[in-house]
C-alpha positions as CSV (number, residue, x, y, z in Angstrom):
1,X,0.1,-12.7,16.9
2,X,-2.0,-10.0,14.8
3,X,0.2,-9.7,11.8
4,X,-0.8,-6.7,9.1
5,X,0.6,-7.1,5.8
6,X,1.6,-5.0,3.1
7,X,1.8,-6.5,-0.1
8,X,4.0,-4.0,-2.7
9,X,2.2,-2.9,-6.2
10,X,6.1,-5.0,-7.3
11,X,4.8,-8.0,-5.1
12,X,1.5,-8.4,-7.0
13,X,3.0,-7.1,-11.0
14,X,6.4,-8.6,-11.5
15,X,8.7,-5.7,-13.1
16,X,8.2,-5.9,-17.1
17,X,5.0,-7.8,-17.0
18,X,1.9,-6.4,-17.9
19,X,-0.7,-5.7,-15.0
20,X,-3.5,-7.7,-16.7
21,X,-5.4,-10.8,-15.8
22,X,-3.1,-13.6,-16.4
23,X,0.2,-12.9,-15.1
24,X,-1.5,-10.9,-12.4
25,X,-3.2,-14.2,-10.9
26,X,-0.1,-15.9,-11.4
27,X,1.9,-13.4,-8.9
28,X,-1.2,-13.2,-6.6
29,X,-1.0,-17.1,-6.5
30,X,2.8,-16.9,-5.4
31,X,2.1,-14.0,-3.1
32,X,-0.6,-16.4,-1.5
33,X,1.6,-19.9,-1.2
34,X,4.2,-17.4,0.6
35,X,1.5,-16.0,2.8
36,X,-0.7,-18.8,3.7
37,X,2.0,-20.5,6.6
38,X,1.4,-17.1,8.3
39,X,-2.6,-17.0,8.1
40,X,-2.2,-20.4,9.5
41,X,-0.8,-19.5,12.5
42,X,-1.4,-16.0,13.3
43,X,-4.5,-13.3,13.0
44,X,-3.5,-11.8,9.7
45,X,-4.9,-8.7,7.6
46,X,-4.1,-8.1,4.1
47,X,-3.2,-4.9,2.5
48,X,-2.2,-4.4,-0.8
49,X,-0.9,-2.2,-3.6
50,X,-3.1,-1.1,-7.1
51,X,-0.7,1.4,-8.4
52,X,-0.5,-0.7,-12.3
53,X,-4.1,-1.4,-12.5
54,X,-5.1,2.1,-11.5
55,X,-2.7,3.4,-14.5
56,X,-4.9,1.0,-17.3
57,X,-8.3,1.3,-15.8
58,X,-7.8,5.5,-15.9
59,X,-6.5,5.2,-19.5
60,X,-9.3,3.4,-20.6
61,X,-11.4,5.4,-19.0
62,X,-9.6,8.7,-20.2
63,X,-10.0,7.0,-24.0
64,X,-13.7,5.6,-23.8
65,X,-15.6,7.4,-26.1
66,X,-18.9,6.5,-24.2
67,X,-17.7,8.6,-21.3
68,X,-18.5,12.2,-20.9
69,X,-15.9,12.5,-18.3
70,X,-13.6,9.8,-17.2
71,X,-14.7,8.4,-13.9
72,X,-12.9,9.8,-10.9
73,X,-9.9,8.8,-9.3
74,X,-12.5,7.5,-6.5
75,X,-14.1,5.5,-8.3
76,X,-11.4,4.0,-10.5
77,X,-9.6,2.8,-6.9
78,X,-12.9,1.4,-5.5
79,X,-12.7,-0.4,-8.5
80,X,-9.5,-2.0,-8.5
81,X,-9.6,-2.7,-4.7
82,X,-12.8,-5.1,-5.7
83,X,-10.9,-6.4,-8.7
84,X,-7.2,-7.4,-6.7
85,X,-9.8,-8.6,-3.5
86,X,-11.3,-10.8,-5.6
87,X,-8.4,-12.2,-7.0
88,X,-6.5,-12.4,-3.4
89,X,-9.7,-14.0,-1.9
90,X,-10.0,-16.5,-4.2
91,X,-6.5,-17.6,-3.8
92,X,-6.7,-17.8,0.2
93,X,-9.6,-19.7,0.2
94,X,-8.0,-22.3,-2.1
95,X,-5.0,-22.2,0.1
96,X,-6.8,-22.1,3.5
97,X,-9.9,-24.9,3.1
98,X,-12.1,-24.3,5.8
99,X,-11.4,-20.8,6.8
100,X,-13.5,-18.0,6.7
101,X,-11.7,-14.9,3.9
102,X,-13.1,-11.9,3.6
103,X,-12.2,-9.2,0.7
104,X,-13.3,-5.5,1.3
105,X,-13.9,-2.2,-0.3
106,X,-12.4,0.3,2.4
107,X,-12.0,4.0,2.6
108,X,-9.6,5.9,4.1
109,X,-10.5,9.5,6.1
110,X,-8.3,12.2,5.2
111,X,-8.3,16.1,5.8
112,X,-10.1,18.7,2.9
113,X,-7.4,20.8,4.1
114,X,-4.5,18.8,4.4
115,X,-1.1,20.7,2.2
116,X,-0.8,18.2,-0.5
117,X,-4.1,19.1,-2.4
118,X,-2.4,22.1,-2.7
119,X,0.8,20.4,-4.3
120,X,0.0,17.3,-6.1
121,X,3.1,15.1,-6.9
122,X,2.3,11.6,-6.8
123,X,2.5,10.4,-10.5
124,X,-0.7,8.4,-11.7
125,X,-1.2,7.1,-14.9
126,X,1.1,6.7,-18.6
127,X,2.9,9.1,-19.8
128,X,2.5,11.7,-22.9
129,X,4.2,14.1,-25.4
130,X,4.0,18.0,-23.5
131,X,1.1,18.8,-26.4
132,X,-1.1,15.9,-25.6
133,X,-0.7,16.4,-21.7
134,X,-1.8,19.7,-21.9
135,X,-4.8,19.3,-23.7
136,X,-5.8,16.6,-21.6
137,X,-4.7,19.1,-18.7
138,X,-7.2,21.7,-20.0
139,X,-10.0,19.2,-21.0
140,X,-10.5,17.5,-17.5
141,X,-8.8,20.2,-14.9
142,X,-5.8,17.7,-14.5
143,X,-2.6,19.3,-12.7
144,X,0.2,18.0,-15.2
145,X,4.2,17.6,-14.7
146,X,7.7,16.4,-16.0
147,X,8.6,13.3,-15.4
148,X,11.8,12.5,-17.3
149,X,11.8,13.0,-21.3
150,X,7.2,13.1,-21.1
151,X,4.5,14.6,-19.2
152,X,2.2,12.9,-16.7
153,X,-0.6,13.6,-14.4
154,X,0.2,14.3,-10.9
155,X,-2.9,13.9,-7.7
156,X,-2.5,14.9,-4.0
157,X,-1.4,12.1,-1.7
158,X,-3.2,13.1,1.5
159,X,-2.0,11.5,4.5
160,X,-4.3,9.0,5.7
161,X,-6.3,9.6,9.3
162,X,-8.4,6.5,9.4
163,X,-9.8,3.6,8.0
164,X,-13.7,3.9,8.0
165,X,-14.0,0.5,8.2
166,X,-11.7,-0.4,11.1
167,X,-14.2,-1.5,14.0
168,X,-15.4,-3.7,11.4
169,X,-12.3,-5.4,10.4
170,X,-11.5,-5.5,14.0
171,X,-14.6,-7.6,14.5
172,X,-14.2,-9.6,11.3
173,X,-10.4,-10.3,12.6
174,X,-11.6,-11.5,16.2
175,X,-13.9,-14.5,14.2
176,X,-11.3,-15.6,13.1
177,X,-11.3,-14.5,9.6
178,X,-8.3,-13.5,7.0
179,X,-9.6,-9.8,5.4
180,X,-8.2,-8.2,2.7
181,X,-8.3,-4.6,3.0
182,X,-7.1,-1.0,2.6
183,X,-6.1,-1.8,-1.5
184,X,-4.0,1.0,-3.0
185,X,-4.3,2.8,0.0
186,X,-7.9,2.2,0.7
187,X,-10.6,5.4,-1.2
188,X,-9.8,9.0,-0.1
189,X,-12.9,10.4,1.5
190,X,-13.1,13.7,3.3
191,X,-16.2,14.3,5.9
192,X,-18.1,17.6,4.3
193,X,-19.5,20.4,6.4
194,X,-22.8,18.3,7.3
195,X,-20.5,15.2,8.0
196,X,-21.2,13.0,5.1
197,X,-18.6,11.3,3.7
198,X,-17.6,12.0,-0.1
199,X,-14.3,11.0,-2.0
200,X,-11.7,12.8,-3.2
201,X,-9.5,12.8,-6.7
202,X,-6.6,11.7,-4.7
203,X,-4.2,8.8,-3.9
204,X,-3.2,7.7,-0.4
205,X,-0.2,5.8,0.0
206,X,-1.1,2.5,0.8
207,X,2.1,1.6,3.5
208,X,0.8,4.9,5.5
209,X,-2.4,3.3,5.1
210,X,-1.0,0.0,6.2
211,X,0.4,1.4,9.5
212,X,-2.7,3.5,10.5
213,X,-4.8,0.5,10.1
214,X,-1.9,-1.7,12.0
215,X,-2.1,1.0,14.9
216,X,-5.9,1.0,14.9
217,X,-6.2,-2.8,15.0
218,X,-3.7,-3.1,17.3
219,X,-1.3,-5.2,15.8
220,X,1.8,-7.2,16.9
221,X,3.7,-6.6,13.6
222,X,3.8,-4.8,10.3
223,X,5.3,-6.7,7.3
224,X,5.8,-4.1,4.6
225,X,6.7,-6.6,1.7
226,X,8.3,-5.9,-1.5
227,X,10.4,-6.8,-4.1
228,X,13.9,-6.0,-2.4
229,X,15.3,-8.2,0.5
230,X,16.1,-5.5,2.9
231,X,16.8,-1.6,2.7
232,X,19.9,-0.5,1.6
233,X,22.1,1.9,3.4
234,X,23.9,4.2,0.9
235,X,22.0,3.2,-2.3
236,X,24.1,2.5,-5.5
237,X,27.3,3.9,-4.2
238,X,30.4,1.8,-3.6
239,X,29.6,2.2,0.2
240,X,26.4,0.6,0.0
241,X,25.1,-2.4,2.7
242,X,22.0,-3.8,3.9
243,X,20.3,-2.9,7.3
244,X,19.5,-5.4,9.4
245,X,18.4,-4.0,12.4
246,X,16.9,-0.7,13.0
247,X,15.0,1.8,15.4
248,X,12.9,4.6,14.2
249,X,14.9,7.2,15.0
250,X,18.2,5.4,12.8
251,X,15.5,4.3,9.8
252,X,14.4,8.6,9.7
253,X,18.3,9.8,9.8
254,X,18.7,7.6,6.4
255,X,17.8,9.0,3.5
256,X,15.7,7.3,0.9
257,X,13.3,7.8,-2.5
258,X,10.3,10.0,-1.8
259,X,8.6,7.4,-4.6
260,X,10.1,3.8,-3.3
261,X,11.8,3.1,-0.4
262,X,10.8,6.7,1.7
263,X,7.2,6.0,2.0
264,X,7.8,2.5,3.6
265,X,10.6,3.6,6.2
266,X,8.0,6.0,7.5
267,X,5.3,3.7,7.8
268,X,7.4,1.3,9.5
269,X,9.1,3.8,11.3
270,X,5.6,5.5,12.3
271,X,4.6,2.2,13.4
272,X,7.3,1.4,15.8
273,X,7.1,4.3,17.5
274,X,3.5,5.0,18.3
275,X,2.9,1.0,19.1
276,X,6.5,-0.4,20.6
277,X,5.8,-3.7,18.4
278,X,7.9,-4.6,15.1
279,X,7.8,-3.4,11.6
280,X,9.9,-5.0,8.8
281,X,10.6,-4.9,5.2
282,X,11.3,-7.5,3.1
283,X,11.1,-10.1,0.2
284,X,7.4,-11.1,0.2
285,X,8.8,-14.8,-0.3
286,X,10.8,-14.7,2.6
287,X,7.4,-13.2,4.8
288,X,7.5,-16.2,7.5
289,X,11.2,-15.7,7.9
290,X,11.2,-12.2,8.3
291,X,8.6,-12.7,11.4
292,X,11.3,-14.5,12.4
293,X,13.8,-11.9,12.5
294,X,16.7,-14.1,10.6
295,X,15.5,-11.7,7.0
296,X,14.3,-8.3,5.8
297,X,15.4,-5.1,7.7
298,X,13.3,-5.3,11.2
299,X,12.3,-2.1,12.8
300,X,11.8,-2.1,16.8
301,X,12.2,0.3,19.3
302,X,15.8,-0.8,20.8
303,X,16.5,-2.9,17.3
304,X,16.3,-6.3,18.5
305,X,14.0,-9.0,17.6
306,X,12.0,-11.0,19.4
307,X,11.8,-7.6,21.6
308,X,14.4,-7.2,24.7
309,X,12.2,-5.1,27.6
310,X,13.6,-1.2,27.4
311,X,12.7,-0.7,30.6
């Protein structure tokens, strides 16, 4: 099987620790032991979330006092897709002697003109007192919002067309090799009006990204992988329960977080229905059982797993 993974920004930064070196390669070390059984026996591609390390490498860059500017949201995602690569292909190749890892910088097509540039709301960055957002607001052109008791700094989230890099991945995948890919959603890049490509301050969300590039490649399966063990019907009421077994039309009639739990039921959901083949969510630990079927919430066309013919 062709199996395109989705590692969680959770996954990768436990909640409470801090998104630096040490307990980072810790978690990417577990993440890896849990993956590895699966590179093993299947064609597997590696996505991944950079949502913490985005937040400290734009603060520092924000607070740098050699910097004119800070450096774009771009550039501070290329960045950390090289930084998290690194670290995840390190780990596979210790866990997978002999076979061939690659980690990539990829970038992710999305329209000039697509609505959300003209409503930013995903949330980047730490938070600040109203005075201090605003100044920072006028200083660098930021677009600025509540969120809760402080003020952060909101960017478009564009919905991803492509990967750039897909025919290449496609070709790295068929040697045989493990590639990690498509970090943080893979760089925003827009073609300009002489067709070059040039990035964008924006952030795509990296389980869309996951499913485009699991449509593109085409994949047998989707493992969106987080730090829950399935999704939750009727979250935090008395009434609440786990789903098991879904189709895409069921998984859209829930509803679920716009900033968790939402973005991942419409990549799987998107999936599902433009492929026929299997999306899941799950514990990241439990990845070879959810392939399986016997864990995580799986997401077919007629909800069974392995697939019954609907024909």
């Amino acid at each position: 099987m062709r199996v395109v993974v989705a590692l969680g920004g959770n996954a990768l930064v436990g909640r409470g620790e801090s998104p630096d070196d040490g307990p980072q390669r810790a978690n990417v070390d577990r993440a890896v032991r849990a993956l590895a059984p699966l590179a093993r026996r299947h064609e597997l591609i590696v996505t991944h979330g950079n949502g913490p390390q985005v937040g400290v490498l734009s603060l520092e860059s924000v607070n740098d006092p050699n910097l004119t500017r800070p450096y774009p949201l771009d550039t501070v995602g290329a960045e950390t897709q090289g930084m998290i690569g690194y670290w995840i292909l390190q780990a596979l190749q210790n866990a997978l002697p002999g076979r061939q890892v690659m980690a990539m910088i990829t970038q992710t097509l999305v329209s000039a003109v697509d609505p959300a540039f003209e409503n930013p709301t995903k949330f980047v960055g730490q938070v600040y007192e109203r005075d201090e957002a605003e100044k920072l607001a006028a200083d660098y052109g930021w677009t600025i919002r509540r969120d809760g008791e402080h003020w952060r700094r909101v960017v478009p989230s564009p919905r991803p067309q492509r990967v750039i890099e897909t025919r290449l991945i496609r070709e790295l995948v068929r040697l045989g090799t493990v590639v990690v890919c498509a970090g943080g959603g893979g760089v925003p890049v827009f073609r300009n009006d002489v067709g070059r490509l040039e990035g964008l301050e924006a952030v795509v969300d990296k389980d869309l990204t996951a499913s485009v590039l699991a449509e593109s490649l085409d994949a047998d399966a989707l493992l969106i992988l987080t730090d829950v063990p399935r999704v939750l019907r009727y979250y935090g009421t008395p009434a609440q329960e786990e789903i098991t077994h879904t189709t895409p039309h069921e998984l859209r009639a829930e509803e679920f977080p716009a900033g968790s739990m939402g973005p991942k039921a419409e990549a799987a959901a998107r999936f599902v229905e433009r492929t026929g083949d299997m999306a899941a969510i799950g514990l990241l630990d439990e990845c070879a059982e959810i392939l399986e079927g016997t864990a995580g919430t799986i997401v077919t066309p007629n909800a069974t797993w392995p697939l019954e013919s609907t024909l």
